[in-house]
C-alpha positions in Angstrom: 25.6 -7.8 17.7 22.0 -6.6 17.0 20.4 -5.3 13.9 17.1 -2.8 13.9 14.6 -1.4 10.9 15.7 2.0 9.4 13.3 3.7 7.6 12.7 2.3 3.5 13.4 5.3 0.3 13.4 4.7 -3.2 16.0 2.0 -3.0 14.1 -0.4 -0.8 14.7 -1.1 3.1 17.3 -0.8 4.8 18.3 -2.4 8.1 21.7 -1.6 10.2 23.4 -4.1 12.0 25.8 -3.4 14.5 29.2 -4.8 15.5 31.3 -4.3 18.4 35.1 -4.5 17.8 36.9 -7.2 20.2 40.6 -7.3 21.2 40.9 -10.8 18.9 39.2 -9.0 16.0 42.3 -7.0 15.6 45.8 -7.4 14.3 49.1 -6.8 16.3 49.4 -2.8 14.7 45.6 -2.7 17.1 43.7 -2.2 13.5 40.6 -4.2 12.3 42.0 -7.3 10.5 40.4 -6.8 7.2 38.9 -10.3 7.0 36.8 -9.4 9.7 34.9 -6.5 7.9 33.7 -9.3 5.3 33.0 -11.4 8.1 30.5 -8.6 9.4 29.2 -7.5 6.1 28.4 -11.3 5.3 26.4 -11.5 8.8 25.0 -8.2 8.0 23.6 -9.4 4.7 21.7 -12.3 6.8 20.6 -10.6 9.1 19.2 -8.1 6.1 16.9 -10.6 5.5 16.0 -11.9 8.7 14.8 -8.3 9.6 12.8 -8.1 6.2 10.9 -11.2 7.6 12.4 -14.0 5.3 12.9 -17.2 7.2 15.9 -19.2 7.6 17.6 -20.5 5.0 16.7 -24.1 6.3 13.1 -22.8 6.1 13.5 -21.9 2.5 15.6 -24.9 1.4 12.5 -27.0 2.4 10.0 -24.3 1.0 11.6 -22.5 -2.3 14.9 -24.5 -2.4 17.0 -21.7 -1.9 19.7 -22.5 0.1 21.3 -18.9 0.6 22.5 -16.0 -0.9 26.5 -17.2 -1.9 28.7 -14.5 -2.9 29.6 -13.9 -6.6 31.5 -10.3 -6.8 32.6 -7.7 -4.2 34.0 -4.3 -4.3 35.2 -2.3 -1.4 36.6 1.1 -0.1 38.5 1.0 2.6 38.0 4.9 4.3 39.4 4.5 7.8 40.5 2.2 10.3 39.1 0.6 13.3 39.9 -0.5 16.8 39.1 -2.3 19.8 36.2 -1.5 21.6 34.7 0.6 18.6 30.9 -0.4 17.4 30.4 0.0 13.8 27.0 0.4 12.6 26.6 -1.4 8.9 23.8 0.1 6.9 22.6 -2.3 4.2 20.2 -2.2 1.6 19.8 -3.7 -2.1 20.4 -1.7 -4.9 19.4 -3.4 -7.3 17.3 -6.7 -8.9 18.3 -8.6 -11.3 16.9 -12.2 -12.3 18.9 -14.4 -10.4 20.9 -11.8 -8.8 21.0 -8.9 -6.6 23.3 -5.8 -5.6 23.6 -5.5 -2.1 25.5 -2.6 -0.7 27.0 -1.5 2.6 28.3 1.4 4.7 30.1 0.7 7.5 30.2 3.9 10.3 31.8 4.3 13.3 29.4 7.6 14.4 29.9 10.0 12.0 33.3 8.7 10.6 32.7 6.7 6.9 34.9 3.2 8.0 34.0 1.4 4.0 31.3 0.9 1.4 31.1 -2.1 0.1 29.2 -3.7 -2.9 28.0 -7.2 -3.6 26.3 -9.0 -6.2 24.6 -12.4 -4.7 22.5 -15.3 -6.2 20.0 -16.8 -4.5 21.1 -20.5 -4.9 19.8 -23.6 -5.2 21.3 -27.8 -4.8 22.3 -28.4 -8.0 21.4 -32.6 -8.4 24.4 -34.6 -9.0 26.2 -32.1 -6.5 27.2 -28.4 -6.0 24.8 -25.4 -6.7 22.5 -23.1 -9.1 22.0 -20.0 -9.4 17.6 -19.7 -9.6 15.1 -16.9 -10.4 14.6 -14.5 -7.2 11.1 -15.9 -5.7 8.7 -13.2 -5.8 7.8 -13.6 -2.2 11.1 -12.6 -1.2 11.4 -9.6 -3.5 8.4 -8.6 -1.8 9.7 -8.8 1.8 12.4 -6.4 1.3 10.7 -4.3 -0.7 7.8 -4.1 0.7 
């Protein structure tokens, strides 16, 4: 699995990650278990990031004490199916800033052939003292990275 640049619009960057399809990946009809698209879009979503030249998440706990970028609402489009031995190219980019939160969306291709779009909203978080965690403003420096 790899990930490279694409050229930045209006929207911001956007980086494509790509995922190769393995035998275990898939469920006994020979389809993409659709767990495993999540899977993919969540490592795609890191590795969004990572490309955009924000550290680690250990890095930023230590630095900005954000811990990561957790989940909060999804929506997703299932177009076609996928197999063993496909690669899937997964285009992601934000959409959108919000205080504390972001949209983050995703296209998932096999070639030419539309596989899903999918659309997150994430917080960056932060340890909550006494125990769990907290959503926190967006640190600038970030925003900047993959914007910029």
């Amino acid at each position: 699995m790899s990930s490279t640049p694409s050229p930045s619009d209006a929207s911001g960057k956007e980086v494509v990650y790509t995922a190769r399809v393995e035998f275990g990946d898939c469920d006994p009809a020979g389809i993409v278990w659709f767990p495993n698209f999540f899977r993919w879009v969540d490592a795609a979503s890191r590795h969004f990031f990572a490309e955009c030249g924000v550290p680690r998440w250990e890095e930023t706990a230590q630095t900005l004490g954000v811990i990561g970028t957790p989940l909060v609402d999804t929506h997703t489009r299932f177009v076609k199916a996928a197999s063993y031995g496909d690669t899937l190219q997964i285009a992601v980019r934000i959409t959108e800033w919000r205080d504390k939160s972001f949209v983050q969306t995703y296209r998932v291709t096999r070639g030419d052939d539309l596989i899903l779009e999918c659309e997150e909203v994430r917080i960056f978080a932060a340890k909550r003292e006494g125990g769990g965690i907290r959503a926190v403003p967006i640190p600038p420096t970030i925003r900047a990275l993959c914007t910029g």
